[in-house]
C-alpha positions as CSV (number, residue, x, y, z in Angstrom):
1,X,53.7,19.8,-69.7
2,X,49.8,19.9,-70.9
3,X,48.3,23.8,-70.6
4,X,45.4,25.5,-70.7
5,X,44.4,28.9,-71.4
6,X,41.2,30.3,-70.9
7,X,40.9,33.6,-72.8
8,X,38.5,36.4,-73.2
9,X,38.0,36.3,-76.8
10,X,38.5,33.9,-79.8
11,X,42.4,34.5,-80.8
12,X,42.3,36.2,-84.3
13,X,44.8,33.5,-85.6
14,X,42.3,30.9,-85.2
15,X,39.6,33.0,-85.9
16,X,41.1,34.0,-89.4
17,X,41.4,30.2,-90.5
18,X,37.6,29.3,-89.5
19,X,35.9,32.5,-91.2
20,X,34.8,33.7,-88.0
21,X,35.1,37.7,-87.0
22,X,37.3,38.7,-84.2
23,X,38.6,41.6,-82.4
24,X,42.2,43.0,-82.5
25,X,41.6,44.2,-78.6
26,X,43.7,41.6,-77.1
27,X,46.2,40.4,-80.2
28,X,49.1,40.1,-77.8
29,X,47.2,37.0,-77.0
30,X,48.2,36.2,-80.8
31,X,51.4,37.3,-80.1
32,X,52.3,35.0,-77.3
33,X,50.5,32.0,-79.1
34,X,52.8,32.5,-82.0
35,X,55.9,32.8,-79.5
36,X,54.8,29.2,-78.9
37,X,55.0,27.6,-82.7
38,X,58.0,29.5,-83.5
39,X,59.4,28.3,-80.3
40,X,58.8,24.6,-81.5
41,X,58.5,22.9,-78.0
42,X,58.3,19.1,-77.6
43,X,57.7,19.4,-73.8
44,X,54.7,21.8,-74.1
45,X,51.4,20.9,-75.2
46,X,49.0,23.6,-75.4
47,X,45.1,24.1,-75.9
48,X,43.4,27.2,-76.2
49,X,39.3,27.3,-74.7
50,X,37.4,30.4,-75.9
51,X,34.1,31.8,-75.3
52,X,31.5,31.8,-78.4
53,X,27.9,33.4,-78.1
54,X,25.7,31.3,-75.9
55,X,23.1,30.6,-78.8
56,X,26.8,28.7,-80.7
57,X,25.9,25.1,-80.8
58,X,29.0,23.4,-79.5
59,X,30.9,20.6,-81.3
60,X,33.7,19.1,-79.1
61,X,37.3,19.9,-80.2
62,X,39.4,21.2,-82.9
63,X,43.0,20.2,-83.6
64,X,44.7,22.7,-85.8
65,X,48.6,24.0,-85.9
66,X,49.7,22.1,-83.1
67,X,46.8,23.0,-80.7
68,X,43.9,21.8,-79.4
69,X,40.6,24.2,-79.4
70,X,38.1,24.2,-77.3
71,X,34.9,26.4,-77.5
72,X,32.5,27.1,-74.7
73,X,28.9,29.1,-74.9
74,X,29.1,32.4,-72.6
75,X,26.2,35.0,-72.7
76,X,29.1,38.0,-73.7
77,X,26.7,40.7,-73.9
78,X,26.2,40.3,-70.0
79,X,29.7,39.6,-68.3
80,X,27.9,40.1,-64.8
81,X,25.7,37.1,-64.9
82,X,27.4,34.0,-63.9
83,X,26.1,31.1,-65.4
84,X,26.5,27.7,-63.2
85,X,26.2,25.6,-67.1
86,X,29.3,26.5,-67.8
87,X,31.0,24.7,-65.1
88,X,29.5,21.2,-66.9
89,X,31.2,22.5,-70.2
90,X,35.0,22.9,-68.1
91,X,34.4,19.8,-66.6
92,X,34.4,17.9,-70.1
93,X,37.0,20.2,-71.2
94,X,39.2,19.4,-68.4
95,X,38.3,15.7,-68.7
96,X,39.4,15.4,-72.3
97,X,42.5,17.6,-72.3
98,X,43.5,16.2,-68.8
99,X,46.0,19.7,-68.0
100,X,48.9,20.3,-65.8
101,X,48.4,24.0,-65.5
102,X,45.6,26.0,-66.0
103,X,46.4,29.7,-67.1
104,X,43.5,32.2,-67.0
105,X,43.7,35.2,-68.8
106,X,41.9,37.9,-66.8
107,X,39.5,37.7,-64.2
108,X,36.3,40.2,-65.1
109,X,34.1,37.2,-67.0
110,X,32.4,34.5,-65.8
111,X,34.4,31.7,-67.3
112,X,37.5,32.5,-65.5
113,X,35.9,31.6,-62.1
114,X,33.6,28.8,-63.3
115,X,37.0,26.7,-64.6
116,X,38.6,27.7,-61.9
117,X,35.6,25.9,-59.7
118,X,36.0,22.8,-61.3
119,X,39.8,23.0,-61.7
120,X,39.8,23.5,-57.8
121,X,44.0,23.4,-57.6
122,X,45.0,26.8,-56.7
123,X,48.5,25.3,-57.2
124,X,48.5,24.6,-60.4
125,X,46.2,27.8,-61.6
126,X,48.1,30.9,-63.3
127,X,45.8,33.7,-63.3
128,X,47.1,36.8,-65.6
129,X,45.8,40.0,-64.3
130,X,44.9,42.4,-66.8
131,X,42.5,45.0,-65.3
132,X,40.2,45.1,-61.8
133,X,36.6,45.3,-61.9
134,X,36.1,46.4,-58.3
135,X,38.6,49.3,-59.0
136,X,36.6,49.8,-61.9
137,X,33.3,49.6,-60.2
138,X,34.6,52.4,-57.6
139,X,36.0,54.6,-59.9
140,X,33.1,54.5,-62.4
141,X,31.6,57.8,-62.4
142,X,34.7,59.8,-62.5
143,X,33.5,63.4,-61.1
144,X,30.2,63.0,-63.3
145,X,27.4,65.7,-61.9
146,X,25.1,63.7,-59.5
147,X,22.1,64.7,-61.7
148,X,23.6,62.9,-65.0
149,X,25.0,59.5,-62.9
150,X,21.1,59.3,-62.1
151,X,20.1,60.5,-65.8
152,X,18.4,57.5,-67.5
153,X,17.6,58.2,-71.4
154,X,15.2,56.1,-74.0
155,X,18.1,54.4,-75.0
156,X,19.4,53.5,-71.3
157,X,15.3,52.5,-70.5
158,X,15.4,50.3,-73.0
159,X,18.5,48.4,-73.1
160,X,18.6,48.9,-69.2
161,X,22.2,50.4,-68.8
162,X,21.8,53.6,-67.3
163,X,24.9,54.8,-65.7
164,X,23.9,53.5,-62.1
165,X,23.2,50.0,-64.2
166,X,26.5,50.2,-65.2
167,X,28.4,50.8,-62.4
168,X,26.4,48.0,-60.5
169,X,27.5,45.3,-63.5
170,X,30.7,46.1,-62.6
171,X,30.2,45.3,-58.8
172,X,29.1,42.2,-59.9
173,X,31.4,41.5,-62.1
174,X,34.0,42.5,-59.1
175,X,32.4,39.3,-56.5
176,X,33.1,36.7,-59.2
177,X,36.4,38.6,-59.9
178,X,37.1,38.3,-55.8
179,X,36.3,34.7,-55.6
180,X,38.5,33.7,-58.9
181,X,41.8,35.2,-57.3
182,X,40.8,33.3,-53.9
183,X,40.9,30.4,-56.3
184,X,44.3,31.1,-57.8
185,X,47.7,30.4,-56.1
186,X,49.3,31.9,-59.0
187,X,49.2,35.4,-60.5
188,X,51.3,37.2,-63.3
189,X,51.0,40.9,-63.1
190,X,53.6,44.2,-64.1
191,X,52.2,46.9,-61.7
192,X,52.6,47.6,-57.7
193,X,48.6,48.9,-58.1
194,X,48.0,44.9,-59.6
195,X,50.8,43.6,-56.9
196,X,49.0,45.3,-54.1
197,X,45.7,44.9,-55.0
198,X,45.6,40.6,-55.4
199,X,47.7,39.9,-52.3
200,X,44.6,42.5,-50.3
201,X,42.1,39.5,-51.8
202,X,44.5,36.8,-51.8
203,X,47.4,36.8,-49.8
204,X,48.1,33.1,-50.3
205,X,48.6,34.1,-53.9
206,X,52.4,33.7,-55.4
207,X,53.2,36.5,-57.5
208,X,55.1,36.2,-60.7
209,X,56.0,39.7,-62.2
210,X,55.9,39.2,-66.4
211,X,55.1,42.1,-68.6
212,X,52.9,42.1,-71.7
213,X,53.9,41.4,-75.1
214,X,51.8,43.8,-77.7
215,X,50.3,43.9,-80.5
216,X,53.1,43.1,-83.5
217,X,52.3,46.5,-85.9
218,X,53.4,48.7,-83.3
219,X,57.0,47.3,-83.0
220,X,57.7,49.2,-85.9
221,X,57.4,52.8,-87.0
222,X,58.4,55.6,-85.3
223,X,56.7,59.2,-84.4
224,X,58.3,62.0,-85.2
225,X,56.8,65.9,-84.7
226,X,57.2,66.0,-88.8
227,X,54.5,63.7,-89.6
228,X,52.2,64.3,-86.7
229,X,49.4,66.8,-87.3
230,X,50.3,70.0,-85.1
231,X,48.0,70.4,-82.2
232,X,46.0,66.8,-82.5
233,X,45.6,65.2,-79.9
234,X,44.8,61.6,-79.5
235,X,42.4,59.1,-77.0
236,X,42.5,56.0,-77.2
237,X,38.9,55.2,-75.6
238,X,36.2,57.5,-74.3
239,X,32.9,54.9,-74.6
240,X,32.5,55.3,-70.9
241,X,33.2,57.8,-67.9
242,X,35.8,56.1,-66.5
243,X,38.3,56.9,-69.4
244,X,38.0,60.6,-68.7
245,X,36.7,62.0,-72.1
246,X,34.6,64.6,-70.3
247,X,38.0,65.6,-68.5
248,X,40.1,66.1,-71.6
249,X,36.7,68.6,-73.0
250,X,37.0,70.3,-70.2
251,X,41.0,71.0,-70.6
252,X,40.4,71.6,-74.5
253,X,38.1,74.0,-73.8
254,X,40.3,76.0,-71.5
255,X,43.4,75.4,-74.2
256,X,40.9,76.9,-77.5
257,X,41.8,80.7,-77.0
258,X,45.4,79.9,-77.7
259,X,45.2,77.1,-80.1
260,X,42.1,77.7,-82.2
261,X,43.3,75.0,-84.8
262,X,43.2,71.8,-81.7
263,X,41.7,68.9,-82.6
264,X,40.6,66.1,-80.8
265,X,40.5,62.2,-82.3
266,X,39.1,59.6,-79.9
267,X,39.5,56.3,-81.1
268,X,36.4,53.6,-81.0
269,X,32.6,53.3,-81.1
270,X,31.0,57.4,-80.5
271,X,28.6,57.7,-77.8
272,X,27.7,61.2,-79.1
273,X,26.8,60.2,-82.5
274,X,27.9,61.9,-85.6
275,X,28.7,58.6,-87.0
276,X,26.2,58.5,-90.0
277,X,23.4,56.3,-88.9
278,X,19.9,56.8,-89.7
279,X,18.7,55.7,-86.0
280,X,17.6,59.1,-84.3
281,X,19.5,59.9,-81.6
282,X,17.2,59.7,-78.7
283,X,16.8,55.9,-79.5
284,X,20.8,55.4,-79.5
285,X,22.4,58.1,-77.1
286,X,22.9,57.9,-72.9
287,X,23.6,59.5,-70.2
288,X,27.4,60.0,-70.5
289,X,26.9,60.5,-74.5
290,X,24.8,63.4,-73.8
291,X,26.9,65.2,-71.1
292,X,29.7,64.8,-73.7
293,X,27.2,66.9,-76.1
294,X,26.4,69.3,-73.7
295,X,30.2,70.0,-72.9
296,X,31.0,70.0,-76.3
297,X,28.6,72.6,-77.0
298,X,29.1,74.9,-74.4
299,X,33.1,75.0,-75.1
300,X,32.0,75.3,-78.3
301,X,34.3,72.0,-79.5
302,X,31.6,70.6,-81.9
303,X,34.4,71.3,-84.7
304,X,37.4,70.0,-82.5
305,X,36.3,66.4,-81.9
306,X,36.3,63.2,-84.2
307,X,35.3,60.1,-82.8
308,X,37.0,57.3,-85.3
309,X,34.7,54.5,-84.6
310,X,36.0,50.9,-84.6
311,X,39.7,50.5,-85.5
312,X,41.9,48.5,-87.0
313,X,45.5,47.9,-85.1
314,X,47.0,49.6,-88.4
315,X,44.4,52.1,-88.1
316,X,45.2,52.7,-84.6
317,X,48.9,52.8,-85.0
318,X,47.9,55.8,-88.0
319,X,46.1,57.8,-86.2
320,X,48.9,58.2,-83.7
321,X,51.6,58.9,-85.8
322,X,49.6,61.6,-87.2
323,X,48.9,63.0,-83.9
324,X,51.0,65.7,-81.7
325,X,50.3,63.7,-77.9
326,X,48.7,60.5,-76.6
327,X,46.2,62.0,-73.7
328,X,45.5,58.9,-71.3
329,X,42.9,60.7,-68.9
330,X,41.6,57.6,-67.0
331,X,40.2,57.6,-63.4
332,X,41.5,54.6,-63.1
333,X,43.7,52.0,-65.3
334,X,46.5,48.9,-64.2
335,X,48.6,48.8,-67.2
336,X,46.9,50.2,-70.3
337,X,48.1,48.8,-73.6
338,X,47.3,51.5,-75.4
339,X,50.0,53.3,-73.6
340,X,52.4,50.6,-74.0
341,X,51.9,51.1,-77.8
342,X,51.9,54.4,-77.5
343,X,55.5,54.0,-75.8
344,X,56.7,52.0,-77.8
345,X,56.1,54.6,-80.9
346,X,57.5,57.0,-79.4
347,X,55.0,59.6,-78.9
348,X,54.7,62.2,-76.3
349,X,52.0,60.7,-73.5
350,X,50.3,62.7,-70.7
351,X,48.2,60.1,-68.5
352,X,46.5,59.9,-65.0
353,X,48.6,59.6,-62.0
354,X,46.5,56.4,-61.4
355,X,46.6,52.3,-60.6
356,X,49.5,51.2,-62.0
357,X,50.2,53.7,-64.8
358,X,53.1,54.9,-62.7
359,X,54.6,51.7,-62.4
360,X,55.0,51.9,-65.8
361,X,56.2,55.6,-67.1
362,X,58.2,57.9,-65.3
363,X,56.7,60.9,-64.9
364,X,59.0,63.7,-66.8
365,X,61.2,61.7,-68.5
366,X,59.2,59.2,-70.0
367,X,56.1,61.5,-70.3
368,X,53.9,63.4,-67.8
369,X,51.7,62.9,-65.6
370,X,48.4,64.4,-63.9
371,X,45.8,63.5,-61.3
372,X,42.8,62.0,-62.3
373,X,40.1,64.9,-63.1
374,X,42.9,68.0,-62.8
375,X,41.4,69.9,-65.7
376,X,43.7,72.2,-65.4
377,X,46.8,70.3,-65.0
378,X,45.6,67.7,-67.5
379,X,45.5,71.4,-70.2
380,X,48.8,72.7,-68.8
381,X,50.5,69.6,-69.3
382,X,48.9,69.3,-73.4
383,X,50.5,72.9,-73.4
384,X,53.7,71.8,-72.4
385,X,53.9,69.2,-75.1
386,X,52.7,71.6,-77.6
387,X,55.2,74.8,-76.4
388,X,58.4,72.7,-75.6
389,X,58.4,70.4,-79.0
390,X,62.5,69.6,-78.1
391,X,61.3,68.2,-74.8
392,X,58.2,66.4,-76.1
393,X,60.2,64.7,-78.4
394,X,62.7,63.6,-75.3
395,X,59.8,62.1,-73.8
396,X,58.4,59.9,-76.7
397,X,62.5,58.7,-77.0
398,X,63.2,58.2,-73.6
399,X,59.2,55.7,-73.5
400,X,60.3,54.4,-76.5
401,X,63.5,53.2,-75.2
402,X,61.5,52.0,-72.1
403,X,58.4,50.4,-73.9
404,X,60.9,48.4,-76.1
405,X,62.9,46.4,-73.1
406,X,59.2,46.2,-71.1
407,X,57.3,44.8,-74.3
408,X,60.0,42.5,-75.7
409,X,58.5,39.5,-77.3
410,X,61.5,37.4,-76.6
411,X,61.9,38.4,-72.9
412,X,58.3,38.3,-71.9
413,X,57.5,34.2,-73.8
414,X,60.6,33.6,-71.7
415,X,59.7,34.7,-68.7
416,X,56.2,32.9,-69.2
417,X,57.9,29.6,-69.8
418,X,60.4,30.2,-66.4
419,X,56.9,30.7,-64.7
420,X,55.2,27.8,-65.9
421,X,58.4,26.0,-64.9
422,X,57.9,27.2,-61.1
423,X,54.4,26.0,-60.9
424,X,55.0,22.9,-62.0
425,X,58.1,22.9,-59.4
426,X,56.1,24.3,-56.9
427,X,58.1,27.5,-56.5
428,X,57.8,31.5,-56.8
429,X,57.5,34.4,-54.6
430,X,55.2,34.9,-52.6
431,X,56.0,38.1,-51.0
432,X,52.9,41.0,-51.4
């Protein structure tokens, strides 16, 4: 059986051996590739095409650890733009490799429905759904103030990505998304948000439920209300309004009479600033980074947020040990990794009663949950967490228990190989 996977990003594995940077964003994708050398198997032949920058001068194929490599050019600043070239670059990748199955990682860039185009054999095509761009697209704003969706600052003029700019991208982004899962008989997904959703644009589709397998450093370690800093509390993402940072400022605010010391730690690149550069900060700051300001401001929170900037996966992992909860405020998510990993620690989480983040944590007993943009539910529940410590800590065992049986390396590179073995039989479930 020949494979291919189309991914997102060049795996770090690979990257590591040629010199090249990467980003630890998607190393389960590592993960799963290493499942396959350790699992040494002589009826599976795999290669691996990933996207470089567009200007990348392209030079054919790399064999290297069992695997054959495959670049292809992709404009990755602008994921909304399809580009018909790189049809003529699957074709010769298709050509040489000569697959049996095609397996898609993710359906928000370009690539993904271009090989799919010239693959053209929705029964052998295994699309893994990760997030959806349309649900993104819809959800975008997140209870923003009309007056700040239609804000446009110098930076926003210039690199033309206001807020309305970015929520069109995304619709976009959502049409090629629509026509790729039209193209796919096969989808692996975990949620009944992701279940749902692809049999409404593709009811042909066969679905094959397989969980995710996560990034390795989080398999180990444990949190424990000892080492974690005493009202912290921790986001994973807050770059744009759909991760609900502007909620959780809102619920801090109402929580700083009672818990002067609360801090805040938001993992990633700032969109407020603060992070040292000399650039002034009407030539770097939008819309949504300057509502964040004004927020912060008026609740008077400018000393009870820290916005990391870029982290590591052991950096990551850190800063939630050393936190009291994992806040997951999101208007919308399928089946956020960062909550897995969460989980699988075995810290208190509070997230959105959104998408598929249901499917995946029961609400009070694995953690708790709160509809999107509740304010005030979103600060009762941190309350909770920090007034019942005993029952916090029942949470992060009970998600750890759960995260470690849904994430299981072993079961999940299984499962993948069962479903590869019902494509190429021509069998699954089809039911929506």
């Amino acid at each position: 059986m020949r494979v291919l996977w189309v991914v997102n990003l060049i795996l770090p594995v690979f990257a590591k051996m040629k010199g090249k940077p990467f980003s630890g964003n998607e190393g389960w994708l590592s993960g799963i590739y290493q499942a396959v050398g350790a699992a040494g198997l002589s009826d599976l032949t795999l290669a691996v095409a990933y996207p470089e920058d567009a200007d990348t001068v392209i030079s054919g194929k790399e064999n290297w650890n069992g695997t054959v490599w495959y670049a292809f050019a992709e404009e990755l600043g602008h994921p909304e733009r399809y580009d018909a070239a790189l049809e003529e670059r699957f074709r010769e990748i298709l050509a040489d490799f000569q697959p049996d199955l095609v397996h898609v990682f993710g359906t928000e860039f370009p690539h993904g429905l271009a090989v799919l185009k010239v693959w053209n054999r929705p029964d052998r095509t295994l699309v893994g759904i990760q997030g959806f761009c349309a649900g993104i697209a819809d959800a975008y704003m997140a209870g923003l103030p009309e007056d700040v969706q239609r804000e446009v600052t110098f930076r926003d003029l210039i690199r033309k990505d206001s807020l309305m700019q970015q929520q069109k991208k995304f619709r976009a982004r959502a049409e090629h998304e629509r026509e790729a899962l039209m193209l796919a008989g096969h989808v692996t997904g975990r949620t009944d948000y992701d279940r749902r959703v692809t049999g409404e644009v593709n009811p042909a589709r066969v679905y094959h439920p397989m969980n995710e397998t996560l990034r390795d450093v989080f398999y180990e370690g444990r949190w424990t209300q000892k080492e974690a800093v005493r009202f912290r509390v921790f986001l994973p993402q807050g770059n744009y309004p759909l991760k609900g940072f502007h909620y959780l400022l809102e619920a801090l605010r109402l929580l700083l009479p009672d818990y002067p010391e609360i801090q805040l730690v938001v993992a990633g690149n700032s969109v407020i600033g603060g992070d040292g550069r000399r650039i002034p900060m009407f030539l770097r700051i939008g819309a949504y980074g300057r509502y964040l300001r004004r927020l912060i401001a008026q609740g008077h929170l400018k000393n009870h947020v820290t916005v990391t900037g870029r982290l590591t996966a052991e950096q990551m992992k850190e800063h939630m040990l050393r936190s009291s909860v994992f806040v997951l405020p999101s208007e919308i998510e399928n089946s956020p990794n960062s909550m897995g990993e969460a989980m699988l620690l075995g810290m208190p989480v509070i997230a959105s009663r959104t998408g598929g983040i249901p499917s995946l944590l029961t609400e009070n007993r694995e953690g708790l949950l709160v509809d999107p943009g509740d304010t005030k539910g979103l600060a009762q529940a941190i309350r909770q967490i920090f007034e019942e410590p005993v029952i916090a800590g029942v949470y992060g065992e009970n998600a750890a228990k759960r995260a470690r049986v849904t994430h299981d390396p072993k079961t999940n590179f299984e499962r993948l190989l069962a479903i590869y073995g019902e494509i190429m039989e021509g069998g699954g479930d089809a039911a929506s």
